[in-house]
C-alpha positions in Angstrom: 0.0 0.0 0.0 1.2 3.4 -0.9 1.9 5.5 2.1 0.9 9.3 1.4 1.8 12.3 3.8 -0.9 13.9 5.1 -1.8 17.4 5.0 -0.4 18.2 8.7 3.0 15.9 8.0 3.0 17.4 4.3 3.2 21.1 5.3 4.5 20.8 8.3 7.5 23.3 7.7 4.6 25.8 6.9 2.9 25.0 9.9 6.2 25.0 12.1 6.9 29.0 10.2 3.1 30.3 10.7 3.6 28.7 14.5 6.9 31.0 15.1 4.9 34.2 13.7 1.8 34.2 15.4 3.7 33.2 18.7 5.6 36.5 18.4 2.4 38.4 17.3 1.3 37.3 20.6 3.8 38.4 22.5 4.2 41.5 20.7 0.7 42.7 21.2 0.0 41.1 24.9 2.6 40.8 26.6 1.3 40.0 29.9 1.2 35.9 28.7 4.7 35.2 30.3 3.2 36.8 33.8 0.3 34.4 32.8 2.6 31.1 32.3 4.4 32.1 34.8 1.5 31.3 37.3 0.9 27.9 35.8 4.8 26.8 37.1 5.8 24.7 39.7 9.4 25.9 39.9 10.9 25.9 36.2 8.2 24.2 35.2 5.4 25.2 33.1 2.3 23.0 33.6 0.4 23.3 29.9 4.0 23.0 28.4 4.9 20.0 30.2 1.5 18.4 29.7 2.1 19.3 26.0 5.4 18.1 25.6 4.1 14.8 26.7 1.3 14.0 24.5 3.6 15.4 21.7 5.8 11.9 22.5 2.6 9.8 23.2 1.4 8.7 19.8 4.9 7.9 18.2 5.3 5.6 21.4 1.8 4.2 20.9 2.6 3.2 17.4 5.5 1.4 17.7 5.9 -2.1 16.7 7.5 -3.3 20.1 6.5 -6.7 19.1 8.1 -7.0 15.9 11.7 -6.2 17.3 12.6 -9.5 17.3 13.0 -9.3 13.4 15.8 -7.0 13.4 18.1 -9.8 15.1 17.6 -12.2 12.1 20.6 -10.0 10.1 23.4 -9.3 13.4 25.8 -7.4 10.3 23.3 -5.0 9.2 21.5 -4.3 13.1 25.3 -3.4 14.3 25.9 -0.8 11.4 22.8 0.5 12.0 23.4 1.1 15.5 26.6 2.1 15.0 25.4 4.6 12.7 22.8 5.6 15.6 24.8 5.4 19.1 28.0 6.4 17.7 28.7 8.2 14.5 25.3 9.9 14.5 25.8 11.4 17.8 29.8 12.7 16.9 29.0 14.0 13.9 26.3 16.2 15.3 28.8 17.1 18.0 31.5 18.1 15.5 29.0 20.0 13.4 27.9 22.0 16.1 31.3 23.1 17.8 32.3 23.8 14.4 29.6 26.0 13.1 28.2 27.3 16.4 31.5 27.6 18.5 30.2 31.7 19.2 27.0 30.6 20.2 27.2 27.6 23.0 23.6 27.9 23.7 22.6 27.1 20.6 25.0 24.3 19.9 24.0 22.7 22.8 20.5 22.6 21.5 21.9 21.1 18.2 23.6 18.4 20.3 20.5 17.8 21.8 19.0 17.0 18.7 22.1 15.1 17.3 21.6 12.6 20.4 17.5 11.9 20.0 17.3 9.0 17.7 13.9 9.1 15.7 11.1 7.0 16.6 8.5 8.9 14.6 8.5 10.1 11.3 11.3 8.2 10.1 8.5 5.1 9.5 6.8 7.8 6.9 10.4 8.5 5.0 10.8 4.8 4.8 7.2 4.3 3.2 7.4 7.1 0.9 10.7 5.7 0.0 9.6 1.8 -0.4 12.0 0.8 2.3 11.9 -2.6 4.4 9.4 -1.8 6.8 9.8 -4.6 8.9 13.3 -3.3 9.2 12.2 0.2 9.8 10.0 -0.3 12.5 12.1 -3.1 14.2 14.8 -0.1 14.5 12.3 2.2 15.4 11.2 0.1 18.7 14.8 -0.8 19.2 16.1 2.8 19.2 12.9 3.4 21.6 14.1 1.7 24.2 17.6 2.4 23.7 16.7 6.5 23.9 15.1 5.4 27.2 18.1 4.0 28.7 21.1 6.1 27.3 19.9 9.5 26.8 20.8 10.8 29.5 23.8 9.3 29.7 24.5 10.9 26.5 23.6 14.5 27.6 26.1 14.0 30.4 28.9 12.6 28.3 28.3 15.3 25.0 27.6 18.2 27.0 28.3 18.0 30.5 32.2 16.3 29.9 32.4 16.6 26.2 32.1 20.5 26.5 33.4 21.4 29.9 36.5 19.7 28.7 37.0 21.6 25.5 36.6 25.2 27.2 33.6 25.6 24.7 30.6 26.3 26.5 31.8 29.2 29.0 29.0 32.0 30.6 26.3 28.7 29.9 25.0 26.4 32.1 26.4 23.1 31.1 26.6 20.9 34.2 23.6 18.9 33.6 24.2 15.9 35.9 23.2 12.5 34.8 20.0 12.3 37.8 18.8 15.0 36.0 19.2 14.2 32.9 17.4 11.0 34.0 15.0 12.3 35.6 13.6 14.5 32.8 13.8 11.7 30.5 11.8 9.6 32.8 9.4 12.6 32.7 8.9 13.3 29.1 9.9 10.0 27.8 9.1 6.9 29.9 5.5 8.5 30.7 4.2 8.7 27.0 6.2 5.2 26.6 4.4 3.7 29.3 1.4 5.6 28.3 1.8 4.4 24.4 2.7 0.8 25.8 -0.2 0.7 27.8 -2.2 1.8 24.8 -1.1 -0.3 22.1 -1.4 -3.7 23.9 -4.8 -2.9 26.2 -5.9 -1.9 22.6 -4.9 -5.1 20.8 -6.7 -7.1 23.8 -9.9 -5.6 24.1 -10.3 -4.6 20.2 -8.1 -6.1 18.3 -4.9 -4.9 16.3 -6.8 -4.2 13.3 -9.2 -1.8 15.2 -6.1 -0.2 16.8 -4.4 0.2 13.8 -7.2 1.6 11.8 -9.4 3.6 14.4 -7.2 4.7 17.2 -3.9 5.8 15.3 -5.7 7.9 13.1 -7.4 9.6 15.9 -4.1 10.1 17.8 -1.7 10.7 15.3 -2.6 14.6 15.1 -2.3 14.9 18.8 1.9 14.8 18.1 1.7 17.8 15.4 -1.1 20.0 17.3 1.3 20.0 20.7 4.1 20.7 18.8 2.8 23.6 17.2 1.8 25.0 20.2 4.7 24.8 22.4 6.8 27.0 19.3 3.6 29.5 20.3 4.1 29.6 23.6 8.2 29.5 23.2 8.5 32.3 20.2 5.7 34.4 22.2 8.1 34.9 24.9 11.1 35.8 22.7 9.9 39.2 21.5 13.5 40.3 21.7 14.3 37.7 18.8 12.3 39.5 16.3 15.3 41.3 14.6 17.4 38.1 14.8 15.4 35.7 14.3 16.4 35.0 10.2 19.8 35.1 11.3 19.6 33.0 14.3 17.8 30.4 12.3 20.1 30.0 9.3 23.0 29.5 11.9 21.2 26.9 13.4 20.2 25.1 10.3 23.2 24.9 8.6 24.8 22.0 11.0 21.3 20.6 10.9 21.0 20.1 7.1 24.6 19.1 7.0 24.4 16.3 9.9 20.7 15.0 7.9 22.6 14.9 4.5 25.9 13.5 5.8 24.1 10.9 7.9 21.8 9.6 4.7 24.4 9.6 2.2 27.4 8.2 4.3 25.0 5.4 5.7 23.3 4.4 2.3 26.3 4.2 0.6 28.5 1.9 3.0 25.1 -0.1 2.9 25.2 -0.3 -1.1 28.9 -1.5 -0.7 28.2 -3.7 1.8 25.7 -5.4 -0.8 22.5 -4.8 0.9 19.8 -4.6 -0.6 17.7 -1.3 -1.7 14.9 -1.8 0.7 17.4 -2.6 3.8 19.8 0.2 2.5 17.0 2.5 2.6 15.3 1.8 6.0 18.6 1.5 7.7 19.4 5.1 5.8 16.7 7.4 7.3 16.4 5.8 11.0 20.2 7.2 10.5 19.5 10.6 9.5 16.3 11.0 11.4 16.2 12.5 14.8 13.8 12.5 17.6 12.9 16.5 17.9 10.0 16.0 19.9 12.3 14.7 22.7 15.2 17.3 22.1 12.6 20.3 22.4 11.3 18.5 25.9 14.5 17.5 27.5 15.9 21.7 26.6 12.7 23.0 27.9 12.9 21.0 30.9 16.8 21.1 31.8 17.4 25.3 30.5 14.2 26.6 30.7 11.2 27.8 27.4 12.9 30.9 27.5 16.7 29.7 26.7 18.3 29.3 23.6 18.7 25.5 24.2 14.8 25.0 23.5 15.0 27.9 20.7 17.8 26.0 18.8 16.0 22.3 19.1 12.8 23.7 17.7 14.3 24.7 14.4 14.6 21.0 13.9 11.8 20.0 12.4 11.7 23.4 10.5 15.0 21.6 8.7 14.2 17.8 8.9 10.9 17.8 6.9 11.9 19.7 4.0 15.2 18.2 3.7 13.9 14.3 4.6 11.2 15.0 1.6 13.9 15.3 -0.8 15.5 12.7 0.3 12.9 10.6 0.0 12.9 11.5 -3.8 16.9 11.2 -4.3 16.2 7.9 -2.2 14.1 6.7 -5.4 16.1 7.4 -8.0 19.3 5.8 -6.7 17.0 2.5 -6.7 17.2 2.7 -10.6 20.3 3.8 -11.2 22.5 2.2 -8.3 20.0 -1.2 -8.0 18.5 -1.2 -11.7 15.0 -1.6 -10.2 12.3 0.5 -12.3 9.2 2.5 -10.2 
């Protein structure tokens, strides 16, 4: 079955620009909302964004295949490149993108880090499908890197940023002590909720109703639940940065630039050590964009959570999707003709 984006996922860049202006219209013309969020905290926390950071992770968690994870351990070769590709050269790459590129700016690259080390769970099933990859493959990854982003991610943060930067002298007048408890603890938070949550869901679902109505009346109805609270956490986040209004263009063409790089190097790199290797197209492909794709949902929570709505951690993670959409689409296209001309296989 041909998988189509939808009208959310397909203009989702769109969505993710109209998002950033109307936040700052709001700010601009009342002001008074950050007194207003301010009085639904407990501590650095915002209530509503916390609340809407955590049904943004719920229905990716709900739809993965947990079950079918089993079928990724039938090929050992191609699961270890692609979690090297994941755990290890994803996660570097990102890290030497962003000190690179962003050296001036350490709140910012810490965002980009942030994203570099959130392995996608989500939309990285609809690049595969638009691109005729091995969805078995794709979603035994998926669940696999699920459970893997629930155990190391923190662990991550503290190596990458804590150690990582502290040692290179590169994040001076930031915050960048994040301890792994933490770390931990906020991943617990907006994580292992909406996985326990989406667990919960997807099995309690397939025992009183059946997979098939899971599949084909509870998805649907929970899928626009991911796009709806990420658009309106970059509301409430660009209605508080009034003072970016001038800077903004700038701002986000610095942090794009690593971005697009570190999406482009990841596909390439990985789909063509895959084609050496003498894997096939399908395989090649899924193993291709679960390497590219990142987790933003989880990048924009944890840099909420950890610096605050108002820092330039959370600013610099929300210009992910802005990038990965538009630049995973085409992918998805350059995908398609490398299966003629590298594999000989005709659409």
């Amino acid at each position: 079955m041909e998988r189509k984006l939808g009208l959310i996922e397909k203009y989702l860049t769109i969505w993710i620009f109209l998002a950033m202006i109307f936040g700052i219209a709001l700010g601009y013309f009342y002001p008074g909302i950050s007194i207003m969020l301010a009085g639904m905290s407990v501590g650095t926390t915002s209530i509503p964004i916390a609340a809407g950071l955590i049904l943004m992770m719920y229905p990716p968690l709900a739809k993965v295949r947990y079950e079918e994870m089993g079928k990724i351990f039938k090929n050992l070769k191609l699961l270890s490149f692609s979690l090297a590709q994941n755990w290890i050269f994803g996660p570097i790459v990102m890290f030497l993108l962003a000190i690179t590129l962003l050296r001036d700016l350490p709140a910012f690259m810490m965002g980009v880090i942030l994203v570099g080390l959130a392995r996608c769970i989500a939309m990285v099933i609809v690049w595969n499908e638009l691109a005729e990859g091995d969805r078995e493959l794709a979603v035994g990854l998926v669940a696999f890197n699920a459970i893997f982003q629930i155990l190391f991610y923190a662990v991550y943060i503290y190596i990458f940023i804590t150690l990582a930067l502290t040692g290179l002298g590169l994040a001076q007048g930031v915050e960048v002590n994040v301890s792994i408890l933490d770390a931990a603890k906020t991943v617990f938070i907006y994580l292992g909720i909406p996985f326990i949550a989406g667990v919960l869901t997807r099995y309690l679902s397939f025992a009183l109703k059946g997979r098939d109505w899971f599949e084909r009346n509870l998805v649907p109805k929970i899928s626009p639940i991911t796009p709806a609270a990420l658009l309106f956490t970059i509301v409430v986040m660009f209605s508080l940065k009034g003072e970016y209004i001038v800077e903004l263009p700038y701002n986000v063409l610095r942090v794009a630039l690593p971005l697009a790089l570190y999406f482009m190097i990841m596909w390439f790199l990985t789909f063509f050590i895959a084609y050496k290797l003498g894997i096939d197209y399908p395989k090649a492909t899924a193993v291709s964009f679960t390497a590219a794709s990142n987790d933003f949902e989880l990048a924009i929570a944890v840099a909420i959570a950890i610096w605050g709505i108002n820092s330039d951690q959370a600013f610099a993670t929300v210009i992910g999707p802005l990038i990965e959409v538009p630049v995973l689409i085409s992918l998805v296209n350059v995908a398609l003709r490398f299966r003629e001309k590298l594999y000989g296989i005709k659409s």
